[in-house]
C-alpha positions in Angstrom: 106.4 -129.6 -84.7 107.5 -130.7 -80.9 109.7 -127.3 -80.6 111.0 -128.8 -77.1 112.9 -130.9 -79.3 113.9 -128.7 -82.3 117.6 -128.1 -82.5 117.1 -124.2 -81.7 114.8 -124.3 -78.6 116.9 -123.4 -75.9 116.4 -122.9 -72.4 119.3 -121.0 -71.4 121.7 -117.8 -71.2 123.6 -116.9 -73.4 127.1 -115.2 -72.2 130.2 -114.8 -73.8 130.1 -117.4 -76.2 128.8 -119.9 -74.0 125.1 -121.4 -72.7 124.6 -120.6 -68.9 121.9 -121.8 -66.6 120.9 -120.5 -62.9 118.8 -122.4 -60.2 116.2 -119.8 -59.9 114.5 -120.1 -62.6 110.7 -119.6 -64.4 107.9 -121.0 -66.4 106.9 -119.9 -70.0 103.7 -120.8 -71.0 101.5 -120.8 -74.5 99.3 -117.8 -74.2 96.7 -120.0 -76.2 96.7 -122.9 -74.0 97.9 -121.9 -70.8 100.3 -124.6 -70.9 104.0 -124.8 -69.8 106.0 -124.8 -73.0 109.9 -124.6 -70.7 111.5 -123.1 -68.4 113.9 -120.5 -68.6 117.0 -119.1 -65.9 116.4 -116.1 -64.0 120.6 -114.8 -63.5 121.5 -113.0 -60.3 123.1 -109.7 -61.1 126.9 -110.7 -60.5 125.4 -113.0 -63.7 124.3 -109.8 -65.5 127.9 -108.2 -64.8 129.5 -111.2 -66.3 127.5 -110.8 -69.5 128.5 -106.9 -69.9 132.5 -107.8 -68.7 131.9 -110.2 -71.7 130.3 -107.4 -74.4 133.2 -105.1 -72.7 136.0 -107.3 -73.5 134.8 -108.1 -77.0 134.3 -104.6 -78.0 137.9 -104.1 -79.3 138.7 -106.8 -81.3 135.0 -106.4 -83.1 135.4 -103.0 -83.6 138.9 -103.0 -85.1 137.7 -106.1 -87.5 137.0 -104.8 -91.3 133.9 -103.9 -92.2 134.0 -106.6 -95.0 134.5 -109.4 -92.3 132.1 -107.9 -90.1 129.2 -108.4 -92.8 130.4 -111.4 -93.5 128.8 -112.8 -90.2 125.9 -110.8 -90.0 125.2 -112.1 -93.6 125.6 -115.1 -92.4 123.5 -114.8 -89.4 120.3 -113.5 -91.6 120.8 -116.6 -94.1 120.8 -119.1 -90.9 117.5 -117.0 -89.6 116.1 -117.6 -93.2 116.8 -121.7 -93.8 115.6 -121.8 -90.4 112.5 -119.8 -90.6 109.6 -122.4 -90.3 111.1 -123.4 -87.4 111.6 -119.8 -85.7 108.1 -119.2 -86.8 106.5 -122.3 -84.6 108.7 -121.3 -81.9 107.2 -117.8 -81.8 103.7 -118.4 -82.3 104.0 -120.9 -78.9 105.3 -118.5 -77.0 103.4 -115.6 -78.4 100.4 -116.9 -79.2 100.1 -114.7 -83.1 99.1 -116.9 -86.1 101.8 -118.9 -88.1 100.9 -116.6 -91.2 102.3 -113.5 -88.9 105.4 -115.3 -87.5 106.4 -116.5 -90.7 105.7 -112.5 -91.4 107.7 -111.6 -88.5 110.6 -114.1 -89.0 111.2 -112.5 -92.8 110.9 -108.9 -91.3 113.5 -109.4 -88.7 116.2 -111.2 -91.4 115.9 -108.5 -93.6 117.4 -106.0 -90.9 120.5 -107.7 -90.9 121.5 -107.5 -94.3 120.4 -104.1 -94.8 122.7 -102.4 -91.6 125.4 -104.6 -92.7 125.4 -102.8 -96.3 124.3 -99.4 -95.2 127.9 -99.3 -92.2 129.3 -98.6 -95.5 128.0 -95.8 -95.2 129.0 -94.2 -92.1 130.8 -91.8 -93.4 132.6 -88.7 -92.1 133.5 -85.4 -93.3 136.4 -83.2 -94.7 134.7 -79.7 -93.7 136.7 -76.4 -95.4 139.1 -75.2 -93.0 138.4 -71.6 -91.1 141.7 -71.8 -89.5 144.3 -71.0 -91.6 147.1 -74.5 -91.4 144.6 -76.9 -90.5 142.6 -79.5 -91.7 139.2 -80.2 -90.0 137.0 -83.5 -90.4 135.2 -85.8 -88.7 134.7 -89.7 -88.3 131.9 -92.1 -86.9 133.0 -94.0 -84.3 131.0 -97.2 -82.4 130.1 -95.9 -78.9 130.9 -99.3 -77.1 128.6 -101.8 -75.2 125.1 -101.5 -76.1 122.0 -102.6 -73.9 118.9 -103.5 -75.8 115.8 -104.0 -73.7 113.5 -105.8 -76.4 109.3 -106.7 -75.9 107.3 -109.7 -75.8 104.7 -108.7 -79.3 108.0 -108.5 -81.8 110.6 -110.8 -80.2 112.4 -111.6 -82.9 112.4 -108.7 -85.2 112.6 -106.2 -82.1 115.8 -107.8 -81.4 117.1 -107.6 -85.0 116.6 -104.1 -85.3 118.4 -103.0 -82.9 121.1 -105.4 -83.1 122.1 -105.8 -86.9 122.4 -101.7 -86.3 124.8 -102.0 -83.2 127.0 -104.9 -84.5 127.6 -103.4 -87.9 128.4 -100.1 -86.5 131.3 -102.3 -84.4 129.7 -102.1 -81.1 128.7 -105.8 -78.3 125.3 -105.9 -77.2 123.6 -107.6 -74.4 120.3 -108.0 -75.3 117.2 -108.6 -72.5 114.5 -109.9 -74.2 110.8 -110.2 -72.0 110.8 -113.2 -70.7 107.3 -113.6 -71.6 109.1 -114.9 -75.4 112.6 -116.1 -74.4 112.9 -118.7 -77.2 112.7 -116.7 -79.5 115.8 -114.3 -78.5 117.6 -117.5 -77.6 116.8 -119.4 -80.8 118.4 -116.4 -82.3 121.6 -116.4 -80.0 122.1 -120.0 -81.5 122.0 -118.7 -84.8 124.5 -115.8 -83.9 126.5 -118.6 -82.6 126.8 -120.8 -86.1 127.3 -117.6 -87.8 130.9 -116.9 -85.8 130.2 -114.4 -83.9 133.5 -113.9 -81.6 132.5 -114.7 -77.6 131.0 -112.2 -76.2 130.0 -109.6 -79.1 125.8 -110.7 -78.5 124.7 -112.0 -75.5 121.7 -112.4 -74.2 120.3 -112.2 -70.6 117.6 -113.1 -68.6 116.6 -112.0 -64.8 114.2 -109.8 -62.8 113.0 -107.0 -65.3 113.5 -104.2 -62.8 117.1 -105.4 -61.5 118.2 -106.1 -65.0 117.3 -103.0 -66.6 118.7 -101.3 -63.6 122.2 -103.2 -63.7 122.8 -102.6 -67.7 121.5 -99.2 -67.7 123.1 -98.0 -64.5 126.4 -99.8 -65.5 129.0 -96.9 -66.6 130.9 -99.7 -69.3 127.4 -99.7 -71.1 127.2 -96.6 -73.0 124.0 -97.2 -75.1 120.5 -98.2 -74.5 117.9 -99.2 -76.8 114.4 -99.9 -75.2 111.3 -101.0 -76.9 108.2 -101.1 -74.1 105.8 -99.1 -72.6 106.0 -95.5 -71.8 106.2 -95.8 -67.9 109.3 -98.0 -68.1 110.8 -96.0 -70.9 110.7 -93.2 -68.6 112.2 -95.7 -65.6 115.3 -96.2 -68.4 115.2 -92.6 -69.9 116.0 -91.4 -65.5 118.1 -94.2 -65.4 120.5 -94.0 -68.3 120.5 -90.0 -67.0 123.0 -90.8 -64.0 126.3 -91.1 -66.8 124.6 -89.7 -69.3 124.7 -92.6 -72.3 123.2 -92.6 -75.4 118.9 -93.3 -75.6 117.0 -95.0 -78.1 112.9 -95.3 -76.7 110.3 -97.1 -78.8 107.3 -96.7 -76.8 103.7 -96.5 -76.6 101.0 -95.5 -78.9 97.5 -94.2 -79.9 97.2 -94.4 -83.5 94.7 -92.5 -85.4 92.9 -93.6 -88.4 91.2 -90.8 -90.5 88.6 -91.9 -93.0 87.7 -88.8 -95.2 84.2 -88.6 -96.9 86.0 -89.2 -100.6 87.3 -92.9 -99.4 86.6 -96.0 -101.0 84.9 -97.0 -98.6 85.6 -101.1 -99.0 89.6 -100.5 -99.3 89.3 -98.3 -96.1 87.6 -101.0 -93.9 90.2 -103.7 -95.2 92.9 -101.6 -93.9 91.5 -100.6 -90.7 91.0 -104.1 -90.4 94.3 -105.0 -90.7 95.6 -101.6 -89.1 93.6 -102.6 -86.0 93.6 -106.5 -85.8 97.4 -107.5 -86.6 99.1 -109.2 -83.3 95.4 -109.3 -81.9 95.7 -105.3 -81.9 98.9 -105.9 -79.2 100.9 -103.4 -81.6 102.6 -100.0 -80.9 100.9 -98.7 -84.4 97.4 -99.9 -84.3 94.9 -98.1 -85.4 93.2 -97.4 -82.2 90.7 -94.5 -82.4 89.3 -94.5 -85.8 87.7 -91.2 -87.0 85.1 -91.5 -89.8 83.5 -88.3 -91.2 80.3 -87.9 -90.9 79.1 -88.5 -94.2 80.2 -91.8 -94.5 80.3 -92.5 -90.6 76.9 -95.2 -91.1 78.4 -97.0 -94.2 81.9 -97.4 -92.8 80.0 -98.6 -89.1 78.4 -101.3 -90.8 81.1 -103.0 -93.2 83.7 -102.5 -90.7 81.1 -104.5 -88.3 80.5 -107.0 -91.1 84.5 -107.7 -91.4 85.0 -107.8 -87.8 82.6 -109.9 -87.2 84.1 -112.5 -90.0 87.6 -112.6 -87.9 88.5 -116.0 -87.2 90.0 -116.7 -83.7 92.1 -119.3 -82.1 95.2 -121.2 -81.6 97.9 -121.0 -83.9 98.2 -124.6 -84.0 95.6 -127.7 -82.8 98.1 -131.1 -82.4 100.6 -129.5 -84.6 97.8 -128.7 -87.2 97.9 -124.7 -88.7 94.7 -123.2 -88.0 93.7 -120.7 -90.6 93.5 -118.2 -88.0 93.8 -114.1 -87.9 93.1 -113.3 -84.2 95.4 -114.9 -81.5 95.1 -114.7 -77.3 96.3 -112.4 -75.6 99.7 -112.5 -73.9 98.5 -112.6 -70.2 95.9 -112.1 -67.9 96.4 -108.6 -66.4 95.8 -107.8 -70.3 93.0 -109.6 -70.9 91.4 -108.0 -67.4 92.2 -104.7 -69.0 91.0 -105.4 -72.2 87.6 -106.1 -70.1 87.8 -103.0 -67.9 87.9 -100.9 -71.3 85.0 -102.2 -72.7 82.9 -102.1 -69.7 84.2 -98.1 -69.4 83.2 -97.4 -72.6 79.9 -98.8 -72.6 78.8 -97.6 -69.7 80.0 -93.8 -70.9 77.8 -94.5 -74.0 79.5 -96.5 -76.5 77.6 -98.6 -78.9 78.7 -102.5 -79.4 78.1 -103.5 -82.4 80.7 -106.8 -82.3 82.1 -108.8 -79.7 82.9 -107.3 -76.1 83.7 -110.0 -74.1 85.9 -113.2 -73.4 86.0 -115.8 -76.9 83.8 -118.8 -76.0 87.0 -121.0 -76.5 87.9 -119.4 -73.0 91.4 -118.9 -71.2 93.1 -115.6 -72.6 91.1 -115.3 -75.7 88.7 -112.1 -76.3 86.4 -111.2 -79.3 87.6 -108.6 -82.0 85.0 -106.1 -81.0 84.0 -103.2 -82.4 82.4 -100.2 -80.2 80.7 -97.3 -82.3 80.4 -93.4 -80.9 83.2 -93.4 -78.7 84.0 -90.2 -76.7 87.3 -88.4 -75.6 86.1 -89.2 -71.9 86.7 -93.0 -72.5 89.4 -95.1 -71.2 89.8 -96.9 -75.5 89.9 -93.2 -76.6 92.4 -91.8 -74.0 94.9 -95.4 -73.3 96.7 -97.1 -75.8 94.6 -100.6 -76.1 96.8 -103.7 -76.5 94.0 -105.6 -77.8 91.6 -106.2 -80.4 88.9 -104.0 -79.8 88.2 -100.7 -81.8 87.3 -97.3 -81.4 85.0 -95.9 -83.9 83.8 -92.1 -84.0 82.6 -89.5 -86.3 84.1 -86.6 -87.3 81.8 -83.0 -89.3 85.7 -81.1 -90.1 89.1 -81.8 -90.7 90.1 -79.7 -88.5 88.0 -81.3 -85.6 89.8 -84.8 -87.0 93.5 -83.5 -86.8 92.5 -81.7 -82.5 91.0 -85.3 -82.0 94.0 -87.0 -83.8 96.4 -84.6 -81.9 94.9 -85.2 -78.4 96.9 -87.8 -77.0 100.2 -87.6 -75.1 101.4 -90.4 -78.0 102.8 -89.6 -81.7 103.9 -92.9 -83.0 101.8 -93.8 -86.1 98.6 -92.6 -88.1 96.7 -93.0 -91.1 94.4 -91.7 -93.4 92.2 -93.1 -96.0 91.5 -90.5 -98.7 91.7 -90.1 -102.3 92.5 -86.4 -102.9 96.2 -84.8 -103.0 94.6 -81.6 -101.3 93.3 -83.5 -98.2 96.4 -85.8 -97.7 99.4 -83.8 -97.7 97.9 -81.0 -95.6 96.9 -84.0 -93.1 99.9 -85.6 -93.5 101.7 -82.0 -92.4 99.1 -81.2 -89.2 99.2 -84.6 -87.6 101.3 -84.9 -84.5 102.7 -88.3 -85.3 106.3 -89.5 -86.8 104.6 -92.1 -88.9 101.9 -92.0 -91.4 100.1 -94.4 -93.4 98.4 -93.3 -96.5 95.8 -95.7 -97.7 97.4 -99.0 -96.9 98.5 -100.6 -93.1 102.1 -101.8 -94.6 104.7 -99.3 -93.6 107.6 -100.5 -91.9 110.5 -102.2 -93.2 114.7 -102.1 -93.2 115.3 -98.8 -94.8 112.7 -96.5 -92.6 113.2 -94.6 -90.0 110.7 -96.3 -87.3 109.8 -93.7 -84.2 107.8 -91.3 -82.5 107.2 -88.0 -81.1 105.9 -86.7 -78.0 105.9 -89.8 -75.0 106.1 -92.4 -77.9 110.3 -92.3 -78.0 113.3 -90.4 -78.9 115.4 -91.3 -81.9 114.4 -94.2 -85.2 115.2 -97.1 -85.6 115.6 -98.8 -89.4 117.2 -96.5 -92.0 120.2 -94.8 -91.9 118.8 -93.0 -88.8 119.0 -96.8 -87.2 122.5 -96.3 -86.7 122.2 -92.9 -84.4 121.8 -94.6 -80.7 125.4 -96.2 -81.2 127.7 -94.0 -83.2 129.8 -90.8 -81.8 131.0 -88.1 -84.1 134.5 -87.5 -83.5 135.7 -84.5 -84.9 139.3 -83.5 -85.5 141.3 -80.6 -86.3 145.1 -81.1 -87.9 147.4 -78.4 -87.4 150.6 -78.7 -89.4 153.5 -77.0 -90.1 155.4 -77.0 -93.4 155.2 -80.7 -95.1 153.7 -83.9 -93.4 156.3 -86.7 -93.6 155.9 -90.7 -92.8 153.5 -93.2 -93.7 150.2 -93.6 -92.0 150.2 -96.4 -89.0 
């Protein structure tokens, strides 16, 4: 597929119901080839005002529509995603650079968002709470908070968008959505499909611009009263201070350092399947990979060499060859600063002692591409062990306690996601309890989904996202208390 020519690759804004352009503007390129795939407009900030004057104006006649009607679009939006999903899918693995099999993946997982919020507003209920004051009743209602920013990355940038989004609009709020601009299309593909559902003007837009002066016009911008940020720690922080000045509502989804525990009791060949895929999904550029993996000692040699083995089997490369799939599992990276990273890790480690068994180095097909790689007896002093790695290279380390697995676990500043591998009740739930981490995976990689809620503790975020939880950056409770004297009379407005 030619997306340059497919109906939803589009190369500009999207603001208030309508497709604007700038003069300034920049080049995307294809991660796997280098090549320039489009380019995309770069808005001043009186541009970025317009799009929030657009969310702001929007706000009331969306939020007073009826739940039923509002569903109605966002079901229709997640059936458009859906008959358009091969399509979505190429578009995102050119800009990305991840295998077809994971778009596809990706493209499912961010539809099913929509559907689920769009039910589950139903649910927003209030409360009648027994009076303590004598003549009065007491309750409370949920009420949409307004014009929402979401500030959306370049690894998810579909379903990061839908997350956040199908939550906002079904609770009645706009949104202006910033996606990186590393995987525009993507966001854009999915403003055209907002736009055939019927979305009124103005209730999704979507931006593009300098990161810094865009984050710092929505967030700073006293009509938007909600921000929902997916990205590193240091910038969360950047939005956390900046968001502080009128004190609006915070969603963070940010970095991590995953643990995954590998108990003596393990079957061993499930265990290196899932670390596999714990570690290796989005070429390892993923919040919840499995970054340090602990091994007890027992089993440390065993899991070292079929963990090796599998690795070492990863197949690497394009998603696509002259519009031909390639069976692929490991994509490029996204850009160079990460690849040069990815190398700077590797080189720390080994030099502080860490065994190579796989890889290490640049791919021999070149450009942004780096071997899975596995490195055995990693340390706490090393830069794999301490950062979160964005890549596909593993930590591996042994372990004599459990205790000594849940301090190394526990030592990190993150507490996104963990797992364990383990086949006894009396290990796992006392794990499960002791790890510093809002996430954990119990002998299988798949956890996310619609009805979770997705978050972290410590510097990985504040608040969830997915679940019934998903709907806390953008709702207010209002409560209320009604005196009354005597009898109420009249009929309700």
């Amino acid at each position: 597929m030619n997306i340059q020519h497919a109906k939803l690759f589009k190369s500009m804004c999207y603001v208030d119901g309508k497709w604007l352009d700038s003069s300034n503007q920049v080049d995307v390129c294809d991660p796997a080839t280098q090549m320039l795939i489009g380019r995309v407009p770069m808005l001043d900030q009186t541009q970025i005002i317009s799009s929030i004057d657009a969310a702001h104006r929007a706000f009331p006649g969306w939020r007073a529509m009826s739940l039923d009607a509002r569903s109605k679009i966002l079901r229709r939006w997640a059936e458009l995603i859906l008959e358009h999903a091969e399509e979505l899918a190429q578009i995102l693995s050119r800009e990305q650079g991840k295998p077809l099999t994971e778009s596809r993946g990706e493209i499912a997982y961010a539809a099913s968002f929509i559907p689920w919020f769009a039910e589950e507003a139903r649910r927003l209920y209030g409360q009648n709470i027994p009076s303590h004051i004598p003549g009065a009743h007491l309750g409370t209602v949920k009420e949409p908070v307004g014009v929402c920013a979401l500030l959306t990355p370049w690894n998810f940038p579909s379903a990061m968008i839908t997350r956040k989004a199908a939550a906002a609009l079904a609770a009645g709020c706009t949104v202006v959505i910033k996606p990186a601009h590393e995987t525009p299309f993507s966001a854009l593909a999915l403003a055209q499909l907002a736009h055939d559902a019927g979305f009124p003007a103005g209730v999704i837009n979507v931006v593009l611009g300098e990161p810094q002066m865009v984050m710092e016009t929505l967030v700073r911008n006293s009509r938007v009263r909600a921000v929902s940020f997916t990205g590193s720690t240091r910038v969360g922080k950047l939005v956390l201070q900046a968001a502080a000045q009128d004190v609006k509502k915070v969603g963070l989804e940010l970095g991590g350092n995953a643990p995954f525990i590998v108990c003596a009791d393990a079957d061993l060949d499930h265990a290196v399947k899932v670390a596999v895929e714990a570690k290796f999904q989005t070429s390892g550029q993923d919040c919840c990979a499995a970054n340090r993996i602990m091994v007890e000692r027992p089993v440390y040699e065993a899991f070292l060499t079929r963990f090796a083995a599998a690795v070492r089997d990863l197949k690497v490369g394009p998603a696509t060859v002259d519009g031909i799939e390639q069976k692929v599992q490991i994509g490029p990276l996204m850009h160079q600063a990460a690849f040069d990273s990815t190398a700077q890790r590797v080189a720390d480690a080994v030099k502080l002692g860490a065994q190579r068994l796989v890889g290490g180095e640049g791919h021999a097909l070149g450009g942004l591409f780096f071997q899975p790689t596995v490195l055995a007896n990693v340390t706490p002093q090393m830069r794999i062990y301490q950062e979160e790695n964005f890549a596909p290279i593993a930590g591996v380390m042994p372990f004599d306690t459990l205790d000594h697995a849940v301090q190394m676990a526990n030592d990190t500043e993150y507490g996104l996601a963990a797992y364990i591998c383990s086949n006894r009740l009396d290990v796992i739930y006392p794990l499960i309890r002791r790890l510093d981490h809002a996430m954990v995976a119990v002998n299988g990689v798949k956890f996310t989904g619609h009805p979770i809620p997705f978050g972290g503790m410590k510097a990985s975020g504040l608040g969830r996202e997915g679940g019934s939880d998903g709907f806390e950056p953008f709702v207010e409770t209002k409560y209320f208390c009604l005196h009354h004297q005597g009898q109420f009379s009249g009929e309700p407005a």
